[in-house]
C-alpha positions in Angstrom: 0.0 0.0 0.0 3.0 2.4 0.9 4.5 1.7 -2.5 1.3 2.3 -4.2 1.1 5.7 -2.7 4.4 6.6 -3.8 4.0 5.6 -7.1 0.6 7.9 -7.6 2.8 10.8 -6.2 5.3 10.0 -8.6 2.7 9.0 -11.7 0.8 12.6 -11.1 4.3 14.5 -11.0 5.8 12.5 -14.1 2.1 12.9 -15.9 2.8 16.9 -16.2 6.3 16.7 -16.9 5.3 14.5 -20.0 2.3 16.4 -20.6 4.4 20.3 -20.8 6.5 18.3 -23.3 3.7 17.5 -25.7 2.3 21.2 -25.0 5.1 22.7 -26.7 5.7 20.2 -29.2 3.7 21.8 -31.5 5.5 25.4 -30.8 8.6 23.9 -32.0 8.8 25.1 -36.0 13.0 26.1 -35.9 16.2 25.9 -33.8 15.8 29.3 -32.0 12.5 27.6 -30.7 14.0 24.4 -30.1 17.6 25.3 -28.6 16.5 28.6 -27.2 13.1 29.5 -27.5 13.3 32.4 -29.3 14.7 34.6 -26.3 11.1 34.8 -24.3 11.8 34.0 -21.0 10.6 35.9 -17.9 12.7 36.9 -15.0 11.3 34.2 -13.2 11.6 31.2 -15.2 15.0 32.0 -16.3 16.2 32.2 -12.9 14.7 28.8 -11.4 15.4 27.1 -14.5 18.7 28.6 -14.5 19.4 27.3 -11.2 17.2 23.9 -11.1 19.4 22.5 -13.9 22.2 24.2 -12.0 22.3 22.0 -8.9 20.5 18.6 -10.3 20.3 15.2 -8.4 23.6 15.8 -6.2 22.2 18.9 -4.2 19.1 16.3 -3.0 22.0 13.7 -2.6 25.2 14.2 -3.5 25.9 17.3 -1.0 24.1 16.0 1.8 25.8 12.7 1.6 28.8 14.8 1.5 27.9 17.0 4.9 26.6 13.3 6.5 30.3 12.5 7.0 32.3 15.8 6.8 29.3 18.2 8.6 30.3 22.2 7.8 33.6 21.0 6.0 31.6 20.2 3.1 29.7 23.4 3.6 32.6 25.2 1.5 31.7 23.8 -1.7 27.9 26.0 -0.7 29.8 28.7 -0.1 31.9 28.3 -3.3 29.3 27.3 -5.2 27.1 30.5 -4.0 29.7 33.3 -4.8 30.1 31.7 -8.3 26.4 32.0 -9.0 26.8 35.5 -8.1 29.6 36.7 -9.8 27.9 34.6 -13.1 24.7 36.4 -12.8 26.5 40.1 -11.6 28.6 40.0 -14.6 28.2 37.5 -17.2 24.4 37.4 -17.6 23.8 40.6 -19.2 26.5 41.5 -21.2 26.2 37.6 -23.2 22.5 38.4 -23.2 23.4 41.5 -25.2 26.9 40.2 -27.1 24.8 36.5 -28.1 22.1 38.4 -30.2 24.5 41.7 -31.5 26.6 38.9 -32.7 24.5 37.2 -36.0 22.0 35.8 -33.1 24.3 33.3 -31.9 22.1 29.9 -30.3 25.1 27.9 -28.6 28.3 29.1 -27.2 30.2 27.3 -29.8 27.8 29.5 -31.9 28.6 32.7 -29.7 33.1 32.3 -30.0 32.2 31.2 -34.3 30.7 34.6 -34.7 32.7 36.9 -31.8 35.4 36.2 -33.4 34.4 35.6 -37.4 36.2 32.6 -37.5 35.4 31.3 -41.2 36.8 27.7 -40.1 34.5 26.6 -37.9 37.4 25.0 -35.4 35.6 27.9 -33.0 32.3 26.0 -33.2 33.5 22.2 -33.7 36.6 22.6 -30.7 33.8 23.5 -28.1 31.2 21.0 -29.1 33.6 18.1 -28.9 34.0 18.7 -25.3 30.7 19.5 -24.4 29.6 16.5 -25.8 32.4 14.4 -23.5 31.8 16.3 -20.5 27.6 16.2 -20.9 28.1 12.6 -21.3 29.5 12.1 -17.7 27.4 14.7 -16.6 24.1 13.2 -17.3 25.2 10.0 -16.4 25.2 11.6 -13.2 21.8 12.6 -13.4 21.1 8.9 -14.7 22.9 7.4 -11.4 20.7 9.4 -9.1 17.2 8.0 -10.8 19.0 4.9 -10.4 19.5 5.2 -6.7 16.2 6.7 -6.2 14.3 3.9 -7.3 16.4 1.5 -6.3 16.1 2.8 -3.2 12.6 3.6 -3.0 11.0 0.3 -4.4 13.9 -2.4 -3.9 13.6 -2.2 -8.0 16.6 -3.4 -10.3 19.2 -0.9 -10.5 19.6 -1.4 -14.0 15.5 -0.9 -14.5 15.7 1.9 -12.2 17.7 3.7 -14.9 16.1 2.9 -17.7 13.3 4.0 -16.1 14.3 7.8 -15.0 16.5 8.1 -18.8 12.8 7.2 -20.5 10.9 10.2 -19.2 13.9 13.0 -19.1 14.5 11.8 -22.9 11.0 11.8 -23.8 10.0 15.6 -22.6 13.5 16.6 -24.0 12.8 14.7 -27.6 9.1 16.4 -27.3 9.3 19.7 -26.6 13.0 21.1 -26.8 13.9 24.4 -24.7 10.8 26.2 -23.6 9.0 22.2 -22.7 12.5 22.2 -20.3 12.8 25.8 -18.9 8.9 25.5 -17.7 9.3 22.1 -16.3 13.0 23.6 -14.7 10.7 26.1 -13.4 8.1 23.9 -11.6 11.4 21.4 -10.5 12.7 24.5 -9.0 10.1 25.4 -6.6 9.6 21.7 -5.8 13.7 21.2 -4.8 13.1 24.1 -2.6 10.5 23.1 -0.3 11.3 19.9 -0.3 14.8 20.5 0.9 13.9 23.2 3.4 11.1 20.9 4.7 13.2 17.6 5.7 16.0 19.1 8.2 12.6 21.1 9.2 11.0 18.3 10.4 13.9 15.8 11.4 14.9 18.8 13.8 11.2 19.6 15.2 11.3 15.5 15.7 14.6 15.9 17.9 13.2 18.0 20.0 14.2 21.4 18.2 17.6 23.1 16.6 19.2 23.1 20.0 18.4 19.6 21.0 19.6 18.8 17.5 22.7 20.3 17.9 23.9 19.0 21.0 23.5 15.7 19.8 25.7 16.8 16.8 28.3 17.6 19.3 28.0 14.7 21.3 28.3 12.4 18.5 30.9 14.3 16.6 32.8 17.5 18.1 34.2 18.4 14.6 31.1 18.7 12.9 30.1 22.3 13.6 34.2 23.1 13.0 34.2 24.1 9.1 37.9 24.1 9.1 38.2 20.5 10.5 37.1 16.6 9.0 35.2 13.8 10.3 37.9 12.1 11.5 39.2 15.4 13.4 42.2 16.6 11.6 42.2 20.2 10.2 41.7 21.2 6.1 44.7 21.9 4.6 45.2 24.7 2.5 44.8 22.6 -1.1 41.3 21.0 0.3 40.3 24.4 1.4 41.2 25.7 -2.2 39.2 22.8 -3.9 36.1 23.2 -2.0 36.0 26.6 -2.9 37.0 26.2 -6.1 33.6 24.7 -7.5 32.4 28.7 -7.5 34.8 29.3 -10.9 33.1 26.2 -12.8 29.5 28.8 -13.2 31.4 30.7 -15.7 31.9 27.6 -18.4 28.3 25.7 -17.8 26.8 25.9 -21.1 23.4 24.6 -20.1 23.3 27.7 -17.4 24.5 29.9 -19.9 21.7 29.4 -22.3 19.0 30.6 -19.5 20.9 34.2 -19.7 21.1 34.1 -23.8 17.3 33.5 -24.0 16.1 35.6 -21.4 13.6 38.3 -23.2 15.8 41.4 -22.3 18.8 42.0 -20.0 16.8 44.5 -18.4 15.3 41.9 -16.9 18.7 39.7 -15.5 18.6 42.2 -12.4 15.4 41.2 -10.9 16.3 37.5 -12.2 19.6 37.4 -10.3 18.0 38.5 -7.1 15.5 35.3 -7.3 18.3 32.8 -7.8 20.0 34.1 -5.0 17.6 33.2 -2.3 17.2 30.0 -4.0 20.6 29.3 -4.2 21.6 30.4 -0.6 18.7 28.6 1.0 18.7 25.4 -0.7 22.6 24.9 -0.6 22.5 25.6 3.2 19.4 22.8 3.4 21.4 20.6 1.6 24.3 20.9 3.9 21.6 20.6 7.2 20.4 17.4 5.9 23.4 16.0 6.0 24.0 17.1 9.7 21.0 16.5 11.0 20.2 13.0 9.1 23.9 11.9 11.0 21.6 11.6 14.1 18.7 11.4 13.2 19.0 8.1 11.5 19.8 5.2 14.0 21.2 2.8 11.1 24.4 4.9 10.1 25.2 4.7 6.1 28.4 3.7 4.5 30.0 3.5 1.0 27.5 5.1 -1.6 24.4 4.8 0.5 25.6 8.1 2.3 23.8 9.6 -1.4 20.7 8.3 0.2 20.0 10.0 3.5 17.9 12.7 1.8 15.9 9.7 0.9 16.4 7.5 3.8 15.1 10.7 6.2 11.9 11.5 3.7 10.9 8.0 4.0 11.1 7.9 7.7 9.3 11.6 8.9 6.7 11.6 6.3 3.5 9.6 4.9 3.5 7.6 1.9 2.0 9.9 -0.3 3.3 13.4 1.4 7.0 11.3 1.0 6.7 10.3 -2.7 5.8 14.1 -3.7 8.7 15.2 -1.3 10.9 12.8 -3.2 9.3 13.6 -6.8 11.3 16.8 -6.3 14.5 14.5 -6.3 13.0 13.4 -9.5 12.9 16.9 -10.4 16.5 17.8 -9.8 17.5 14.9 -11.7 15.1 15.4 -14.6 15.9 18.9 -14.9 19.8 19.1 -15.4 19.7 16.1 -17.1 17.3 17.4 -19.3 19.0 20.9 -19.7 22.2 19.1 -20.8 21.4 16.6 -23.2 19.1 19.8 -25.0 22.8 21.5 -25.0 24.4 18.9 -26.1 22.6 18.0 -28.8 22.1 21.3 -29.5 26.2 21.2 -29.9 26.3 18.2 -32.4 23.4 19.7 -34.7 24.2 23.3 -35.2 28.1 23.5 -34.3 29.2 20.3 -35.5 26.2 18.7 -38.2 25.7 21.4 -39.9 29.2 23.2 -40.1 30.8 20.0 -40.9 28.7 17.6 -42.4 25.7 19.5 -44.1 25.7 23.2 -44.8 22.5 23.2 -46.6 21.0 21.5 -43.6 17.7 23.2 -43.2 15.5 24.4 -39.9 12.9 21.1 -39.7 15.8 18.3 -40.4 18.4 20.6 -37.5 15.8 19.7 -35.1 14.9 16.0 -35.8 19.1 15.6 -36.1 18.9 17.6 -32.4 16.6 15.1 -31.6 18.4 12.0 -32.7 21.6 13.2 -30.9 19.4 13.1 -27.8 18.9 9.3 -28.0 22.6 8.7 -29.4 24.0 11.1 -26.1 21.3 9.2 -23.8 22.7 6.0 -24.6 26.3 6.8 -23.9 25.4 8.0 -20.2 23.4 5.4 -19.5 26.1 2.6 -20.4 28.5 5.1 -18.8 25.7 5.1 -15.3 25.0 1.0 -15.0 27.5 0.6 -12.5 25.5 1.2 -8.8 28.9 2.0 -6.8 29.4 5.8 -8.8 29.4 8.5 -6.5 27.1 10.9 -7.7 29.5 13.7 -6.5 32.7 12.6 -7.9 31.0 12.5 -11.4 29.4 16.2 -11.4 32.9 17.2 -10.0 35.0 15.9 -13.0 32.2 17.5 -15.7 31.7 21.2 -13.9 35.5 20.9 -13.9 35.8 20.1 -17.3 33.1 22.9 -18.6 34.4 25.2 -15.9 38.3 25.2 -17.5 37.3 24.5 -21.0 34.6 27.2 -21.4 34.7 29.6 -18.5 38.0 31.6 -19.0 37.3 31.6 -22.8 34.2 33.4 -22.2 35.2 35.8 -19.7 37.7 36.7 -22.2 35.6 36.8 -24.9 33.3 39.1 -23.3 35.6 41.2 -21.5 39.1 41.6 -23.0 39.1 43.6 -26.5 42.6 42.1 -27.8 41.3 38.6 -27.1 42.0 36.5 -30.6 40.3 33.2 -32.2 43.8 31.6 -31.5 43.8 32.9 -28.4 40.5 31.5 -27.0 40.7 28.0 -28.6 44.1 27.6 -27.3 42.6 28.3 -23.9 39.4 25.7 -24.4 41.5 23.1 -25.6 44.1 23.8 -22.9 41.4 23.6 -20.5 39.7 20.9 -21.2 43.2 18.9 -21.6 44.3 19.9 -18.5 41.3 18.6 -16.7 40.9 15.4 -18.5 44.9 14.8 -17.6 45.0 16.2 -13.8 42.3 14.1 -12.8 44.0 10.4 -14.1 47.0 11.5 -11.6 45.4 13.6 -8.9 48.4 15.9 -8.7 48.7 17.3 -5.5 45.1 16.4 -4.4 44.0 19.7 -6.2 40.9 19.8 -7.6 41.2 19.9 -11.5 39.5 23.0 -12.1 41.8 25.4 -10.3 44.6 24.6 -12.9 42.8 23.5 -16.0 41.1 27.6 -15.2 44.7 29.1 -14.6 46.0 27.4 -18.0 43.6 28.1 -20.0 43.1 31.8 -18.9 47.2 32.1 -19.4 47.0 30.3 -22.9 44.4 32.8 -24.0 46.6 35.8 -22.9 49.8 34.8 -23.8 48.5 33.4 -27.7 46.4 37.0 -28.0 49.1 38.7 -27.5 51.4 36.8 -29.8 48.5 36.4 -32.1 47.9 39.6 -34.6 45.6 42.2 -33.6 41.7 41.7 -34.7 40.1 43.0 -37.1 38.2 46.2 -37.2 34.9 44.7 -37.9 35.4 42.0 -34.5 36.3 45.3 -32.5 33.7 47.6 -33.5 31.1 44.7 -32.6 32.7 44.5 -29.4 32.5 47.8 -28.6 28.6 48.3 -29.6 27.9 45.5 -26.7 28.7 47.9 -23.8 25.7 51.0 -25.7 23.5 47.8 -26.3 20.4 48.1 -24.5 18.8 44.7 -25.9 
């Protein structure tokens, strides 16, 4: 009977997710509907969509898990995490808004650096989309590893089935209806992540006997958890740990499926009152997600080892509420999961269709086949993160760490760059993506120095793109009058 309540919570919530998809299928008639729905989003859509695909599965399970055995130690990657999404919205969001459409109404950032920089080659938009298409692939699997555990977890299903089962539905409202279907679901997600995370600490806490109760029971079972500068096992964080934790905050500026919320937004006017509603999101839910760790770490009597520590979101929701009230608490784990995954295989198909399809293979590819090729890539993409998310023992975590890194070094200093710096040169900036992206995929085989990858694959690739520039000739007139227009744009 518990089961069966669960599953209607879960058959309502999937219902409507699958049902906004078929909405805008019909609204779909060209790629700026598809990739980026023809620049019409409202302040608020673009900022809970922006940050719904933005934290995915791993807030609901792959932080707390993290906070479940470290406590405030883990809280740094929050912290990092929130002063990225800060300084993306204070100073990326509106100038791309503005420099995406002044330049030829670019609809990908591989589209974006191809017509900044009137590169005639088209390494500018193939470079970019052969790493977003590796680092989506791990990234979704992510997502695909957190349906797994959910069902797994919730029903005692098949962890292969449980997959397959959460990689049908984000596929089929992806396939369906393209950006706008994702943005309005990422909307609804958005609001569901953050009550639902607010609302388990809540109620774990009240069940303890209140925050101060709750607290002293922290202490008494671990002294170091309320210590942010000291681990579990009591020992203090060393200057490189402290470094990576906070480093996560540089990966906002490369994160293509983030990005696109700014690009379609309907004017940048409209970024301001945006970036004020992703910031209580962000700081909210990230700090709920670090209490649920805490508090689950006494408030479950059966402590969790190995990968299970992913679960106590779960574990707790199943425990402090009804059947029914639980499986809509935990369709907003759903949520997370369905709406980065979502968001990214959109980009990356996005990627293959318009920056590598049809600037490689097909020129004289036109609007209606663009989208069913978008479309295909989605099920060719799908299938490589869910062979790549079969194996039960992935840390959710570890896997969203390697990809932010990847689109973090590959993507972010390149666009900083490309907004920002005037002498900035094509051979410049795809020095600095594919030194980026190299630098991550080699750091983390050897783990030098314990250092989180993104810190140096950033630092490269921002001094490849300086140093080439300035070897590199000057640009042309035509790429610095453009950039100079952005800055009296008021798009």
């Amino acid at each position: 009977m518990d089961n069966i309540l669960i599953i209607t919570a879960f058959v309502l919530y999937l219902g409507l997710m699958m049902f906004i998809g078929l909405c805008y299928y019909k609204k779909t008639n060209n790629m700026d509907d598809y990739i980026i729905g023809n620049r019409k989003l409202g302040a608020w859509v673009t900022s809970l969509s922006a940050e719904a695909s933005d934290m995915s599965g791993w807030m609901l399970m792959g932080l707390p898990g993290a906070a479940y055995l470290a406590g405030l130690n883990a809280g740094w990657i929050a912290v990092g995490l929130a002063l990225g999404t800060y300084a993306n919205w204070r100073f990326i969001a509106a100038r791309l808004r503005k420099f995406t459409e002044i330049a030829n109404n670019s609809l990908t950032l591989p589209d974006f650096f191809q017509n900044r920089y009137n590169d005639r080659s088209n390494v500018l938009r193939v470079a970019p989309a052969i790493f977003i298409i590796i680092f989506f692939v791990i990234y979704t699997s992510s997502g695909f590893v957190s349906g797994g555990k959910l069902f797994s977890t919730l029903f005692g299903m098949d962890y292969t089935t449980a997959v397959l089962l959460g990689a049908f539905v984000v596929v089929f409202y992806t396939l369906t209806g393209g950006f706008m279907a994702v943005c309005w679901t990422d909307f609804i997600q958005g609001v569901m992540m953050f009550f639902a995370i607010i609302m388990v600490p809540s109620v774990a806490m009240f069940a303890l006997g209140g925050p101060v109760n709750t607290a002293k029971a922290v202490e008494i079972l671990n002294p170091t958890f309320f210590n942010p500068f000291m681990g579990p096992d009591g020992s203090t964080i060393s200057a490189i740990e402290f470094i990576s934790l906070m480093g996560w905050g540089l990966g906002y500026f490369g994160q293509p499926h983030i990005l696109i919320r700014f690009m379609a937004i309907k004017s940048s006017r409209e970024l301001n009152h945006a970036m004020h509603i992703a910031m209580v999101w962000v700081a909210i839910s990230l700090a709920a997600a670090v209490a649920v760790g805490i508090v689950g770490s006494v408030y479950l009597t059966e402590a969790l080892t190995g990968p299970r520590v992913e679960t106590v979101f779960l574990v707790m929701t199943g425990e402090l509420f009804t059947p029914f009230a639980g499986g809509l608490i935990l369709s907003a784990v759903l949520a997370a999961i369905m709406s980065t995954a979502s968001a990214q295989l959109l980009v990356a198909a996005s990627a293959f269709s318009q920056d590598f399809y049809r600037s490689v293979i097909r020129k004289e590819a036109g609007q209606n086949e663009l989208i069913w090729v978008s479309r295909a890539a989605v099920l060719v993409i799908s299938a490589m993160a869910i062979t790549l998310a079969m194996n039960p023992n992935s840390f959710i975590l570890d896997m969203v760490s390697y990809a932010w890194a990847g689109f973090g070094a590959a993507f972010g200093p390149a666009l900083i760059m490309s907004l920002f710096w005037r002498r900035a040169t094509r051979n410049g900036v795809l020095a600095g993506i594919v030194t980026g992206g190299l630098t991550v995929l080699i750091w983390k085989q050897f783990a030098f120095l314990g250092l989180y990858e993104i810190i140096p694959g950033f630092l490269f690739s921002l001094l490849a793109i300086y140093v080439v520039s300035l070897l590199d000739k000057e640009p042309e007139k035509e790429i610095t009058e453009m950039f100079d227009s952005v800055q009296n744009s008021d798009i």
